[in-house]
Structures are given as structure tokens and as C-alpha cells.
C-alpha positions, 0 to 999 in steps of 0.5 A: 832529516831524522837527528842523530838523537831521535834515531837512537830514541825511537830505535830503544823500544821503550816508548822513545826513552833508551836506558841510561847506560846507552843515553850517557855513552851516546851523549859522552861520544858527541861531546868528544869526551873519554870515560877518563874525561867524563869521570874526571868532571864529575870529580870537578863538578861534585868535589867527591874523588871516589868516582873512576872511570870504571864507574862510568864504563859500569854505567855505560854497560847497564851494569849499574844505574846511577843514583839521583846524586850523580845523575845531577851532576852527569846532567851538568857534565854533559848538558843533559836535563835530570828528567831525561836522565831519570827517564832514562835510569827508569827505562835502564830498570825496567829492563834489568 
């Protein structure tokens, strides 16, 4: 039975890597979490309040790419390991 996380990797074309923003909202819903929850432990996590929902929703939607400091900690927040996500930041660039 094809898992729910290889389905969406070998479904985003760029060699089993899909870019960050479709990785963290994948990643964000299976955890059951909100881009409200997911900002907020950022927030705990990193101790910088200057993050927001809106920077989430930004990431999710390709607008941005976020850097190696918060790619950090989107790590720790959703249990993902950072070369994944660097991976992933690398896939979202290609594309931009």
C-alpha cells in the first residue's frame, strides 16, 4: 500500500522531492495542526514573535521559501529532518 507521503512524492515531478510550500501543509494537516497552531510553535520554539500566520500561508502557497533559520525550526515543529526540508526549499526554487 502506497503511504500517504510517497504518494505525494512521487506525484511532484522533481525526482521525489515536492517543493517546501506543498511539504510543510502536507505535513502541518497530518499533524492535525492550523497555520495559527504551526505559527504559534514556531514562535515557542525559535523565542522570535515576529513570525504570523500570514508567513505560513505565504510559505504553503509558494509565495516565499523559508530560510535555513526557520526551516530549523519548521523541522522541529513538525518532526521533519532539515535535509528534507532543504531539499525541499531547493525543489520550491527550481520552480520559481
Amino acid at each position: 500500500m502506497l503511504k500517504v507521503r510517497d504518494a505525494a512524492m512521487s506525484s511532484s515531478g522533481s525526482g521525489g522531492v515536492e517543493p517546501i510550500g506543498r511539504l510543510v501543509r502536507r505535513t502541518r494537516k497530518l499533524r492535525g495542526l492550523t497555520q495559527y497552531e504551526l505559527a504559534d510553535a514556531l514562535v515557542d520554539l525559535s523565542g522570535k514573535e515576529s513570525l504570523g500566520r500570514d508567513d505560513v500561508a505565504r510559505w504553503e502557497r509558494g509565495k516565499r521559501v523559508p530560510g535555513p533559520y526557520w526551516r530549523h525550526w519548521l523541522g522541529e515543529a513538525l518532526d521533519l529532518p532539515f535535509d528534507e526540508l532543504d531539499a525541499a526549499a531547493r525543489c520550491a526554487r527550481r520552480r520559481r
